[in-house]
Chimera marker file (.cmm) of the C-alpha trace (Angstrom):
<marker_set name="trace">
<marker id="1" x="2.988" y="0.207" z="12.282" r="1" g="1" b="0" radius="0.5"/>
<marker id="2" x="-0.071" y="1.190" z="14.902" r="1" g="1" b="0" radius="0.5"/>
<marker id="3" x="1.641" y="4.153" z="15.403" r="1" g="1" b="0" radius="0.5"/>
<marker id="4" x="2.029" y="5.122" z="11.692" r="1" g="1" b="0" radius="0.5"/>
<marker id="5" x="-1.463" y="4.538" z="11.078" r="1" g="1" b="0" radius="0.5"/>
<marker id="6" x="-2.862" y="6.554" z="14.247" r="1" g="1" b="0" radius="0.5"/>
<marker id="7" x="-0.844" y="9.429" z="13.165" r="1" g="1" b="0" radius="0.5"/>
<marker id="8" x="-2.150" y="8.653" z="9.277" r="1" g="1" b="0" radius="0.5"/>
<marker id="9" x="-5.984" y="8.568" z="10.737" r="1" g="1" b="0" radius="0.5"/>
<marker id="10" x="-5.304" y="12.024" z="12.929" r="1" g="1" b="0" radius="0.5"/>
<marker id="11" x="-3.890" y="13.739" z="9.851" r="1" g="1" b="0" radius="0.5"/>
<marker id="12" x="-6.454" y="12.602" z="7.802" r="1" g="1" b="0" radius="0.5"/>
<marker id="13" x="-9.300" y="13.703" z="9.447" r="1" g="1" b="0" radius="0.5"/>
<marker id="14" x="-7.713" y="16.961" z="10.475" r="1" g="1" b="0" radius="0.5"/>
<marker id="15" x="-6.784" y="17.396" z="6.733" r="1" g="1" b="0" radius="0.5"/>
<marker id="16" x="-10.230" y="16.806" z="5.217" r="1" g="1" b="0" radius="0.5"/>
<marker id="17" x="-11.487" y="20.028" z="8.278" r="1" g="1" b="0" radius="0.5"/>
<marker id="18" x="-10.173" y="22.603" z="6.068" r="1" g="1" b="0" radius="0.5"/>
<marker id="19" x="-11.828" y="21.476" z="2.521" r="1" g="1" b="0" radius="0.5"/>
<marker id="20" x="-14.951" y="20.855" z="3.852" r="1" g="1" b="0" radius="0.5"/>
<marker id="21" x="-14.621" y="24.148" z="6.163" r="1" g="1" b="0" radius="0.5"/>
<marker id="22" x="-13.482" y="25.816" z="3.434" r="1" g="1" b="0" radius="0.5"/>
<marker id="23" x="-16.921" y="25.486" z="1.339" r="1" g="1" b="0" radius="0.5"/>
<marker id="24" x="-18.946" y="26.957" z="3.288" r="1" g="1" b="0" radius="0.5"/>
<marker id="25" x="-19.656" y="29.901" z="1.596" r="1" g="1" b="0" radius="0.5"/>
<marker id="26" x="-20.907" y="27.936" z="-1.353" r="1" g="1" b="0" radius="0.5"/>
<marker id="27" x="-21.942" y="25.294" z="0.015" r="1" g="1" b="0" radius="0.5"/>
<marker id="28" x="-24.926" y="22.990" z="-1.313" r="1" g="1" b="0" radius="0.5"/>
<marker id="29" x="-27.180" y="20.708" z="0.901" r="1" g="1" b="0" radius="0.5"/>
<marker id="30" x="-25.042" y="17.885" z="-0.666" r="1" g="1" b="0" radius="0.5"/>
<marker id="31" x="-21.921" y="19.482" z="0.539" r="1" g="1" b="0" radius="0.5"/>
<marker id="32" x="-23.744" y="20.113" z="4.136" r="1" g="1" b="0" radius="0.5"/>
<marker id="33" x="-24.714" y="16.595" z="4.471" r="1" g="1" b="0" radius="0.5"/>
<marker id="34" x="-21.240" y="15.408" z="3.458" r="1" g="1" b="0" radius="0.5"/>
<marker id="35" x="-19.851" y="17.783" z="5.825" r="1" g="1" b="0" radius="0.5"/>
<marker id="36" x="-22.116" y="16.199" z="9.030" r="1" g="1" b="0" radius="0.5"/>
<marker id="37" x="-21.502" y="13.285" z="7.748" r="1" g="1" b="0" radius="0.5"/>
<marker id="38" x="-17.714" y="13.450" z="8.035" r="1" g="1" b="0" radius="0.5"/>
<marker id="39" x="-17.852" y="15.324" z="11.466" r="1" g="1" b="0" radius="0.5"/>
<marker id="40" x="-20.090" y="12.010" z="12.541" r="1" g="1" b="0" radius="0.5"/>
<marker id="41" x="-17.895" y="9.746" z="11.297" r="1" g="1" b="0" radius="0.5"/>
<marker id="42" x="-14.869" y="11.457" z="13.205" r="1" g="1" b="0" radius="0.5"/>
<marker id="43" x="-16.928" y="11.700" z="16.095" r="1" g="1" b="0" radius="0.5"/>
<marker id="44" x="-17.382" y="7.926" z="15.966" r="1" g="1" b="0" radius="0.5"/>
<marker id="45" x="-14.155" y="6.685" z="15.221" r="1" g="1" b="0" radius="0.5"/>
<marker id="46" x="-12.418" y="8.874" z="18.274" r="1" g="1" b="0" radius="0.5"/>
<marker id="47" x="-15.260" y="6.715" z="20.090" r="1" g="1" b="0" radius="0.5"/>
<marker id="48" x="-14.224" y="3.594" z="18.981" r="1" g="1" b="0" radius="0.5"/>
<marker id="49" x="-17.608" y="2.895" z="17.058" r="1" g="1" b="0" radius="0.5"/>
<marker id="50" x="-15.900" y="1.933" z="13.927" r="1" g="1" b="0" radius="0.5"/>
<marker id="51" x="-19.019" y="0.598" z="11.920" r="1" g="1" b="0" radius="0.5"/>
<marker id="52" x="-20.537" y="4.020" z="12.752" r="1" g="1" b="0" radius="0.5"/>
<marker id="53" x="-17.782" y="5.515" z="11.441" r="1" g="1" b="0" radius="0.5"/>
<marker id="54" x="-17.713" y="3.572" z="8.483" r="1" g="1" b="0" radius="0.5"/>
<marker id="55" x="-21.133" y="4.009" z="6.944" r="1" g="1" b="0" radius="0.5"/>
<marker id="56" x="-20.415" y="8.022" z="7.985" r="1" g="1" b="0" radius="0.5"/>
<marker id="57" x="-16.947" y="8.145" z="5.993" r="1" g="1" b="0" radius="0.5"/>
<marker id="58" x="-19.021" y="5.970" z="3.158" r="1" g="1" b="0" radius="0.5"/>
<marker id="59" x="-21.935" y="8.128" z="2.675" r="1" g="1" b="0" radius="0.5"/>
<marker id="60" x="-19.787" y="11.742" z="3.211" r="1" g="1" b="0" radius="0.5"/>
<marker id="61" x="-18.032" y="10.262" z="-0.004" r="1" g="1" b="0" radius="0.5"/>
<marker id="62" x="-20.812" y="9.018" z="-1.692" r="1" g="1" b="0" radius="0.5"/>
<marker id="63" x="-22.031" y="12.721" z="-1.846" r="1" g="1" b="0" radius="0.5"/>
<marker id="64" x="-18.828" y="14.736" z="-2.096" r="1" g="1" b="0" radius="0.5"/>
<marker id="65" x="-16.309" y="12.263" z="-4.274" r="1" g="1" b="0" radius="0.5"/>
<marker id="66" x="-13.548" y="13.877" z="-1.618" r="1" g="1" b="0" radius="0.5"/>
<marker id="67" x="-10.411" y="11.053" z="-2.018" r="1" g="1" b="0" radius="0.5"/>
<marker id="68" x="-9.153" y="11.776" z="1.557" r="1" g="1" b="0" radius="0.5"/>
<marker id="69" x="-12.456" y="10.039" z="2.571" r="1" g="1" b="0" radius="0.5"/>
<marker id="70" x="-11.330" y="7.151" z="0.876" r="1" g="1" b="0" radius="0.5"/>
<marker id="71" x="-8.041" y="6.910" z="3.637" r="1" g="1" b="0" radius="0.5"/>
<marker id="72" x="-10.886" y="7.602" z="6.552" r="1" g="1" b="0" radius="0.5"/>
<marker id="73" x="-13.133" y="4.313" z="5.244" r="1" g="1" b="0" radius="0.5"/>
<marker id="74" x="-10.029" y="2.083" z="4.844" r="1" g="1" b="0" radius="0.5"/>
<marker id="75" x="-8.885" y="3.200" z="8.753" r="1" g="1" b="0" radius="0.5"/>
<marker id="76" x="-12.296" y="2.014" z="9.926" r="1" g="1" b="0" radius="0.5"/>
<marker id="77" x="-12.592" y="-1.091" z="7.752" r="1" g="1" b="0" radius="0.5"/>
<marker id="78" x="-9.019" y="-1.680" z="9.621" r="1" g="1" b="0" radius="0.5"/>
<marker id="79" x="-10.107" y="-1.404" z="13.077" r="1" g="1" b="0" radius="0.5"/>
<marker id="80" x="-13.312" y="-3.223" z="11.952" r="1" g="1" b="0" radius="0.5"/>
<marker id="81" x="-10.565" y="-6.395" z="11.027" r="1" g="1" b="0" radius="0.5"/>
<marker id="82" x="-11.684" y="-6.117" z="7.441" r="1" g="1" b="0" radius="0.5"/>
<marker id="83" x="-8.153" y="-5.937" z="5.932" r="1" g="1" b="0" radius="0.5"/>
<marker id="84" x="-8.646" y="-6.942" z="2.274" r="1" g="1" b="0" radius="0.5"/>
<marker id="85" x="-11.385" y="-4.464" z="2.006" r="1" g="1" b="0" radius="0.5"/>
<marker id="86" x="-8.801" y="-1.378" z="4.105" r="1" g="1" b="0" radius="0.5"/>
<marker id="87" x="-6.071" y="-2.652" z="1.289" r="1" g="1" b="0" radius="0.5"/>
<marker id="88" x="-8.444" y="-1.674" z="-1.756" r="1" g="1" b="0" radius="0.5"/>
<marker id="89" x="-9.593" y="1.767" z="0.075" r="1" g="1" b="0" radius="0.5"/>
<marker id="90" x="-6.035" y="2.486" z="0.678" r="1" g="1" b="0" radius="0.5"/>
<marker id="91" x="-4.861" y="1.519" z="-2.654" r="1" g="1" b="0" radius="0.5"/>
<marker id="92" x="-7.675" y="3.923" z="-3.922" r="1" g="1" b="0" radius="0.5"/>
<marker id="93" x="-6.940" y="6.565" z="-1.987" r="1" g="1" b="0" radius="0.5"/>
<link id1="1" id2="2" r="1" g="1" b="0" radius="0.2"/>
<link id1="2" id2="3" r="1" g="1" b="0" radius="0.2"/>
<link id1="3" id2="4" r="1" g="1" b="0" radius="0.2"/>
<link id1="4" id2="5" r="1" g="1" b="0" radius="0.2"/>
<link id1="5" id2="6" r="1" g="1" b="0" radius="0.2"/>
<link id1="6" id2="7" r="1" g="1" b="0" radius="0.2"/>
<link id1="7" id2="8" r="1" g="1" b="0" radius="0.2"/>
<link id1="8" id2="9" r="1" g="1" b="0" radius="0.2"/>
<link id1="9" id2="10" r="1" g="1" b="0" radius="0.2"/>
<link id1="10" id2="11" r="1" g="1" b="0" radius="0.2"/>
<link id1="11" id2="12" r="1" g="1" b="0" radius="0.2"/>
<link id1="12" id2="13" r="1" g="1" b="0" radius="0.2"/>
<link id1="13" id2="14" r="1" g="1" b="0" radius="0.2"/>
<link id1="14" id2="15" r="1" g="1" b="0" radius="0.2"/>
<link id1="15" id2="16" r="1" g="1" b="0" radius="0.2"/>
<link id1="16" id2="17" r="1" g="1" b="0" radius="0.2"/>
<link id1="17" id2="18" r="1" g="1" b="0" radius="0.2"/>
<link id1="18" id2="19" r="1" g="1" b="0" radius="0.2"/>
<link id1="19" id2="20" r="1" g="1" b="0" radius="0.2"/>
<link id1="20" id2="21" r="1" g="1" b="0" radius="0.2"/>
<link id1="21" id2="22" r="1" g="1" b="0" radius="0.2"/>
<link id1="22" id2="23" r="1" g="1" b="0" radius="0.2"/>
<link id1="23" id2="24" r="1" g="1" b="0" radius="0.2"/>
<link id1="24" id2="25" r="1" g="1" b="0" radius="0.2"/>
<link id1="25" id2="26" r="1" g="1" b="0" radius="0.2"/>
<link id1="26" id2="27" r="1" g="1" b="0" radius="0.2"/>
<link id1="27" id2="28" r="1" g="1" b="0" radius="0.2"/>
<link id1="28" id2="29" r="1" g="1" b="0" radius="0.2"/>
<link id1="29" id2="30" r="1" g="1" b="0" radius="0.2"/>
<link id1="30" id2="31" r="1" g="1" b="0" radius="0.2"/>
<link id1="31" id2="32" r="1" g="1" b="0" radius="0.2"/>
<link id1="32" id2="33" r="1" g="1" b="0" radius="0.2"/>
<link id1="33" id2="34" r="1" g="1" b="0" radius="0.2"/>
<link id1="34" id2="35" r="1" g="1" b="0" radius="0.2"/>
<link id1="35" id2="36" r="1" g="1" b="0" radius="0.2"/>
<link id1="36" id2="37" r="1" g="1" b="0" radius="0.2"/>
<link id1="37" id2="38" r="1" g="1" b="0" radius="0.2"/>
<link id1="38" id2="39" r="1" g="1" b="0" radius="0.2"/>
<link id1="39" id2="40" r="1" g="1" b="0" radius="0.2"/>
<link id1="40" id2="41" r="1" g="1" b="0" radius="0.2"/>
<link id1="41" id2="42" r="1" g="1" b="0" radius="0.2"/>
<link id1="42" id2="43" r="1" g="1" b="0" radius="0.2"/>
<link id1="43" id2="44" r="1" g="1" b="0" radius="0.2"/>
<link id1="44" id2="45" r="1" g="1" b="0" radius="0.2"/>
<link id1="45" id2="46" r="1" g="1" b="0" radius="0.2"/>
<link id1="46" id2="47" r="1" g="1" b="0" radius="0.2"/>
<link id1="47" id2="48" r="1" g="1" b="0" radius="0.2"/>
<link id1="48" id2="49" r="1" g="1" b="0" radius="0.2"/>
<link id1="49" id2="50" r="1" g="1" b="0" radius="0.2"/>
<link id1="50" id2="51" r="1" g="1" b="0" radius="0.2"/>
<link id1="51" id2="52" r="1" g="1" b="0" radius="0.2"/>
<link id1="52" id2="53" r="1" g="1" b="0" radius="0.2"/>
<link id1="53" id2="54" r="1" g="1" b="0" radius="0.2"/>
<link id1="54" id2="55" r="1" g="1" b="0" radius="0.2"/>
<link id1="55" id2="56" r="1" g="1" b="0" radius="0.2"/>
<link id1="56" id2="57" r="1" g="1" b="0" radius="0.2"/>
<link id1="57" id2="58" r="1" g="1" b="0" radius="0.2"/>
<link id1="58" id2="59" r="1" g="1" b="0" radius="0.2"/>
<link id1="59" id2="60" r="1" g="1" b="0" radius="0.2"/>
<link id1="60" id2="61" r="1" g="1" b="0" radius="0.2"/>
<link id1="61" id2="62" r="1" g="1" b="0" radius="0.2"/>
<link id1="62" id2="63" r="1" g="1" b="0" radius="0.2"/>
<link id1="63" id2="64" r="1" g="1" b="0" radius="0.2"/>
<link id1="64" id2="65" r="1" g="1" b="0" radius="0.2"/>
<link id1="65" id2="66" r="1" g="1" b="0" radius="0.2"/>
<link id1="66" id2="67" r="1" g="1" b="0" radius="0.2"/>
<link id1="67" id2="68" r="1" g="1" b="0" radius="0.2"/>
<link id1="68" id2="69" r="1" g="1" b="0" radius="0.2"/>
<link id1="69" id2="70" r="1" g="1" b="0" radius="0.2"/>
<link id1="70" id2="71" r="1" g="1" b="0" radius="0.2"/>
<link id1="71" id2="72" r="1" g="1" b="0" radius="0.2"/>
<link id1="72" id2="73" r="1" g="1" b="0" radius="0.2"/>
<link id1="73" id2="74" r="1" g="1" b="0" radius="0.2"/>
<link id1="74" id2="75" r="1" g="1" b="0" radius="0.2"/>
<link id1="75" id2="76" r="1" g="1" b="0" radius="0.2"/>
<link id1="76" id2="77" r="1" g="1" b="0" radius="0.2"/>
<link id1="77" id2="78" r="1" g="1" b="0" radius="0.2"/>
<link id1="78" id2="79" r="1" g="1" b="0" radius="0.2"/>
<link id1="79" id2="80" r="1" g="1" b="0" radius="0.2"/>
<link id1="80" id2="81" r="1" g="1" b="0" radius="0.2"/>
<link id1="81" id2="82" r="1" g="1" b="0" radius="0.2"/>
<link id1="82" id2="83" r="1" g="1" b="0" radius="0.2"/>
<link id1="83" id2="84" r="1" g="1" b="0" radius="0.2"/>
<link id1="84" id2="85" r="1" g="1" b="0" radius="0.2"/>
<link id1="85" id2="86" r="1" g="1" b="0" radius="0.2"/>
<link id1="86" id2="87" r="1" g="1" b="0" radius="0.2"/>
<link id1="87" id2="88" r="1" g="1" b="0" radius="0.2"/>
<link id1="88" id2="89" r="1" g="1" b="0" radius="0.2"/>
<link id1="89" id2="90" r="1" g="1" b="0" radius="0.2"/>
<link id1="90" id2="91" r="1" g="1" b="0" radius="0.2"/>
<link id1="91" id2="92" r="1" g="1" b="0" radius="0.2"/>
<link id1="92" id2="93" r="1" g="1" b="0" radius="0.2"/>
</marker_set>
């Protein structure tokens, strides 16, 4: 089950790269924010700073609405030991 959800958490965060990559072009300072945002909140979470990455994952989907976020906050409430909260992100997402 730890293994299933390490692999889940890699292929989540490397899935959300390309969408947020991918607006650069048009890209508003909502979208930028969200973008650093996300990249902080990976950054954290391969560190093991899971409340870090928490409010980073919350606040990159506060601005961009992205559902993949959703999977990255439940993986950090998870770690964190908050399961009933992970269950409703998951179930979201």
């Amino acid at each position: 089950m730890v293994r299933c959800l390490a692999l889940l958490s890699v292929v989540s965060l490397t899935a959300l790269t390309a969408p947020l990559v991918a607006q650069e072009a048009g890209a508003t300072s909502t979208d930028s924010e969200a973008r650093v945002r996300f990249e902080a909140g990976r950054m954290a979470f391969a560190a093991d700073r899971y409340e870090d990455a928490l409010a980073d994952f919350e606040r990159a989907y506060e601005l961009s609405h992205r559902g993949v976020l959703l999977f990255n906050i439940a993986q950090s409430l998870a770690r964190l030991g908050r399961n009933r909260e992970a269950v409703e992100r998951y179930t979201a997402f």
